[in-house]
N, C-alpha and C positions, 0 to 999 in steps of 0.2 A: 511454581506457586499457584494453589487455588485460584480463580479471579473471583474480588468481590463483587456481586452483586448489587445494583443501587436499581430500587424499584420508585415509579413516580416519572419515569421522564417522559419528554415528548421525543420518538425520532423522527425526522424528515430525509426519505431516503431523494438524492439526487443523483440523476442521472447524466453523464457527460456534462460537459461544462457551461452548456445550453441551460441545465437547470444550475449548476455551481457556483457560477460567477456572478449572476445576479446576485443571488442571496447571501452572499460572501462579502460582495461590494454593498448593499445593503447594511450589511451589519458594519461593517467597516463607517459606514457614512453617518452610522447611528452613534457610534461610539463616544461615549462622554469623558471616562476617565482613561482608558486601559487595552490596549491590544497587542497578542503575542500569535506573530504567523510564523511556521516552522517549516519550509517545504524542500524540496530535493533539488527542483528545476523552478528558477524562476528567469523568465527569456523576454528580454526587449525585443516582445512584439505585441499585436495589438490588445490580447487579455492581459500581457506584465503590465503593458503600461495604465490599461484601466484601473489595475491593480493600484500600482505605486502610485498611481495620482489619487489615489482613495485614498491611502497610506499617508500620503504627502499632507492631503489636506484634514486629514485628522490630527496630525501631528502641528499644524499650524495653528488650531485653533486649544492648540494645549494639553491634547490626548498624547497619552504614554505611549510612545507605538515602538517595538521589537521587534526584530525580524532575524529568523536563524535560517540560514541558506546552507547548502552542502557547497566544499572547496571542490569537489570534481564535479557533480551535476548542474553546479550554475557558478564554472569556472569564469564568466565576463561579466556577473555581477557585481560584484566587488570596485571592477574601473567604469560601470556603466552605471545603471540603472540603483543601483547601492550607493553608488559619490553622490548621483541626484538626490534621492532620499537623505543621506545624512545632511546633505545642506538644508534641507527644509526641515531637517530638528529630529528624523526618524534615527535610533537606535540599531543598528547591525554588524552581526554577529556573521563568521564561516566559521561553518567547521569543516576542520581538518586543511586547510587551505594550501592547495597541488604547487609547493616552492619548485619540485623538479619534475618534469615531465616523464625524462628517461629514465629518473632511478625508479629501482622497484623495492617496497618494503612493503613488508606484508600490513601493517595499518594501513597502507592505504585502501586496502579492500574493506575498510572500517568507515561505510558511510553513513551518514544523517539521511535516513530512506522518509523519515516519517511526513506525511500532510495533513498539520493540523493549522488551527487557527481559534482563538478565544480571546471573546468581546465582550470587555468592562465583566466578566465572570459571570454571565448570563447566558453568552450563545456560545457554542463550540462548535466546528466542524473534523469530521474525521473521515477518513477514504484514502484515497489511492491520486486523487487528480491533482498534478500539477501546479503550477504558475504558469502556464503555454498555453496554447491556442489548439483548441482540438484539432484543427488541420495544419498545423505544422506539423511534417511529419518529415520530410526531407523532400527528395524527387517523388511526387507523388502525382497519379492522376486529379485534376482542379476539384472533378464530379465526386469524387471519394466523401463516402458519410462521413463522421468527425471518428475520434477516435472513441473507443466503447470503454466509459469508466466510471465509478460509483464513487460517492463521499454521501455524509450522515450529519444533518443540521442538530443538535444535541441541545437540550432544554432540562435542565431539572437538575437534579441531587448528582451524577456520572458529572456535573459541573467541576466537582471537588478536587478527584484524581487526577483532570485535563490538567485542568490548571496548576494542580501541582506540579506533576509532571515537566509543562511546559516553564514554567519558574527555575525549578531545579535544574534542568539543562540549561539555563542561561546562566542562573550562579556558574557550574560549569565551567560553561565557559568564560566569563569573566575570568573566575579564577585565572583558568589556565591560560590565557591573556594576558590580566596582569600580575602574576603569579601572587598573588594576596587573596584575602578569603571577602567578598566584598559583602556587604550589609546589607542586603535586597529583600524587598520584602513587597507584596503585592500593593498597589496602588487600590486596588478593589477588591475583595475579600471575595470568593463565589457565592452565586445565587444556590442554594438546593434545598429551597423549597419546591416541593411537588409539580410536574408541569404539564405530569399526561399519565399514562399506565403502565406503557413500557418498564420490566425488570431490564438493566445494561449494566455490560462492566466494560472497564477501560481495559485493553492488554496490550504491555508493552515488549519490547526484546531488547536487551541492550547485551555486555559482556561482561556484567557482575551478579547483579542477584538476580536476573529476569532473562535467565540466556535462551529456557527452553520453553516459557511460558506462551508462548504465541501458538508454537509447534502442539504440545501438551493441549491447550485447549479444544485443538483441530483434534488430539488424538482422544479426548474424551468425548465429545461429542459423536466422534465416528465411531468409538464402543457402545454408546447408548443408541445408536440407531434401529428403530423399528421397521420401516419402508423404506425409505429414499435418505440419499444424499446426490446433492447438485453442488456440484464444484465448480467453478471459472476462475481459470487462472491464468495470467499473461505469460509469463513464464515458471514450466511445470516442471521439476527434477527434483520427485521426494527421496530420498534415503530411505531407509533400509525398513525402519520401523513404519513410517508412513506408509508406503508401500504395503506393506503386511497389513496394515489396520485397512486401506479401501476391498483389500482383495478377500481379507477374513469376512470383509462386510457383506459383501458383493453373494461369497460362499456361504454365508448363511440366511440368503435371499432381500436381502435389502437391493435396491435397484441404486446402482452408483452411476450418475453420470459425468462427465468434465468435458466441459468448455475450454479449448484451448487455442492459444493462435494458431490462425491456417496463412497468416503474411508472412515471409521471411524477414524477420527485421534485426536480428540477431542469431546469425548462420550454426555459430556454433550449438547454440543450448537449440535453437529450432531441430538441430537434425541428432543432438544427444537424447532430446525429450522423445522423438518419433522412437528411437532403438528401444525405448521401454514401454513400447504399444503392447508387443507380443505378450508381455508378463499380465497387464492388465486386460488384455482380449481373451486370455487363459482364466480368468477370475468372472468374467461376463460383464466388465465395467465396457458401459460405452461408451463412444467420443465422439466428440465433436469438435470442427476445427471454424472458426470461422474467419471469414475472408472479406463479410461487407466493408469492411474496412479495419484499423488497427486495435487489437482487443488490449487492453491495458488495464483489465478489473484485477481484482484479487477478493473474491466473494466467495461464499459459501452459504449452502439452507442443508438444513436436517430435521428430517421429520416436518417440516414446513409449522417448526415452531423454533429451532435455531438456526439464529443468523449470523454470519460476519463479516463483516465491510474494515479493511484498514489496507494499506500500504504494503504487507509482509507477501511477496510470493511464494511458493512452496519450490522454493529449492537454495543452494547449500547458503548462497550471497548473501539473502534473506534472513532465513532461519539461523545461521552461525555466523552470522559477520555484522550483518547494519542493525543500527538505530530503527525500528521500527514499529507502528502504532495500531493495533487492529483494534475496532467498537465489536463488541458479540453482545447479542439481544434476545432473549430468552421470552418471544414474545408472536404470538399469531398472525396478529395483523401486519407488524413490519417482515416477516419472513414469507409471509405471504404473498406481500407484494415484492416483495425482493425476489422471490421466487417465479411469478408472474413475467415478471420484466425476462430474466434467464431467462424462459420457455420462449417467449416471445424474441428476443435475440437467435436462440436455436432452431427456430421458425424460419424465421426472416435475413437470415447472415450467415449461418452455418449449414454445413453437411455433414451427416455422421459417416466417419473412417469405417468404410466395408471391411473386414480381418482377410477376407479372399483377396482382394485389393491391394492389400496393405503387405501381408506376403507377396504375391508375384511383379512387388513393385520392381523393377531394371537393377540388375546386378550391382552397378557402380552408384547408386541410390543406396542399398542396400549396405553398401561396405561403408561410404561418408557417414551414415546415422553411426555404428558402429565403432569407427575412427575419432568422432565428433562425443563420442559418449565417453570411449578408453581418454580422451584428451581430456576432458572435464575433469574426469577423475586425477587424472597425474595432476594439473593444476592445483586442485584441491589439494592435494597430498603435497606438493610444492609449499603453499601457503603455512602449511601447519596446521591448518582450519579442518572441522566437520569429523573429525576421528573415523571410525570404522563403520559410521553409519552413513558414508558419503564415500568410504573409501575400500567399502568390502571386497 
């Protein structure tokens, strides 16, 4: 599906949760009537609980407060930090909620990825960042920079569809809760009057009418590409077609770069995604890996006048299975600086992957990416997910 276009807004790009959380709790603390937060992870630690106590105390003085959490990504919220909150009046929702650990059905690879948030129908926030603490990260060195991730403060008429959006997934789940069709309807109506210049659309993925539109918008803009594309992605494993569109682009001189993780934090897709260097080192794309600390973006610039900031990584989990929310921005100044900030991470955090290097990496290096790649695939093709362009 096309995305529609909404001109008039203001975006506010935020970076790590250094800029996030303030302005997140901020709005939260503003809130008169209405607030709907939708996130993957949300962890009793020091950012959940500034969180929830914002939460908390909105919801005491009368404000409508919602909250939609994933059953596997914030599997202790429900007996922690979520009993808190309902007692103090706040409304919460899991989806998909992990009854068994050990069985395996393929929904459950069916997660709630998206991190959104929208306040009395005025502010909205969209990106990638959490409810956790940029340095939570497990066994980690203390000195470690936070973790590297973007969200998009949103202001204007792109009001509409948030909130739709985030509405209709709570009907949803009611619903399917109490299995009746319940009577919901917004407490505050969105703001979208004009609020800055920005053209934006909202895009969502879900596994009915919006399966490929996140994928598709990534693949239009990288056919319209003049110069450049800058890609950052935490975890990077395009299929079949994606692949074809950076390398077509790449081949007809556009300068493609990607930003990707250089930490091992997930063995398998780290040493699946390395096996597919060769294909992109053969097209002139360059890479970058970085290591200042844990990359967790899902960003993109084109032509350094399209942008994308949301939640969706580029590979099969993402793109063919979760719930997921990308902002694109059709606009100079936020891609600009969106672009800015990447250069300036690829600076300061990263090193670009030599191909000379990268070939004469140690035989049994070589054979893991390889094995780590063939394994991906069977899993996928296990699930029933991603068809032939995850499973070629």
């Amino acid at each position: 599906m096309t995305p529609q276009f909404f001109p008039g807004n203001r975006l506010t790009l935020l970076e790590t949760g250094n800029d996030y959380f303030p302005a997140l709790i901020a709005a939260i603390s503003s809130a008169e009537r209405e607030i709907h937060l939708e996130t993957y992870i949300f962890e009793d630690d020091a950012s959940g609980r500034r969180v929830a106590d914002a939460l908390a105390a909105a919801a005491r003085r009368g404000v409508t407060v919602r909250v939609v959490v994933d059953g596997f990504g914030a599997r202790e919220f429900a007996g922690g930090i979520g009993a808190a909150l309902t007692i103090q009046g706040v409304e919460v929702m899991v989806f998909r909620p992990e009854l068994g650990h050990l069985r395996f059905r393929r929904n459950r690879l069916r997660r709630l990825h998206r991190k959104l948030a929208v306040i009395d129908g005025r502010t909205a926030f969209v990106g990638g960042i959490n409810i956790i603490d940029d340095w939570d990260m497990g066994d980690t060195p203390a000195q470690m920079p936070p973790r590297y991730d973007y969200a998009v403060k949103v202001e204007g008429p792109l009001l509409a569809p948030i909130h739709a959006s985030t509405l209709h997934l709570w009907r949803l789940l009611r619903w399917a809760s109490l299995r009746r069709r319940p009577l919901l309807h917004a407490v505050m109506p969105p703001r979208t009057d004009a609020a800055g210049a920005a053209s934006a659309a909202f895009v969502i993925r879900d596994n009915l009418r919006h399966r490929r539109d996140i994928e598709e918008a990534y693949l239009d803009a990288i056919a319209t590409a003049r110069q450049e594309i800058v890609i950052a992605n935490a975890y990077f494993l395009p299929g079949r077609r994606f692949r074809r569109a950076i390398t077509a682009a790449a081949r007809r001189g556009v300068t493609v770069t990607v930003l990707l993780q250089g930490r091992v934090e997930y063995a398998l897709l780290h040493h699946a995604t390395q096996a597919l260097y060769g294909n992109l080192f053969g097209a002139g794309i360059r890479i970058f890996e970085y290591h200042l600390s844990f990359l967790h973006a899902k960003v993109a610039v084109v032509d350094a006048e399209w942008a994308t900031v949301g939640s969706s990584n580029i590979d099969p989990f993402s793109l063919m299975l979760a719930r997921e929310a990308n902002l694109v921005a059709r606009d100079a100044a936020f891609a600009g600086e969106l672009r800015t900030s990447l250069q300036k991470a690829m600076t300061s955090g990263a090193h670009e992957i030599d191909c000379g290097e990268w070939q004469q990496a140690p035989l049994p290096q070589r054979i893991m990416r390889w094995l780590a790649y063939g394994l991906v695939r069977l899993l996928i093709g296990v699930s029933g997910y991603g068809g032939r362009d995850y499973r070629e």
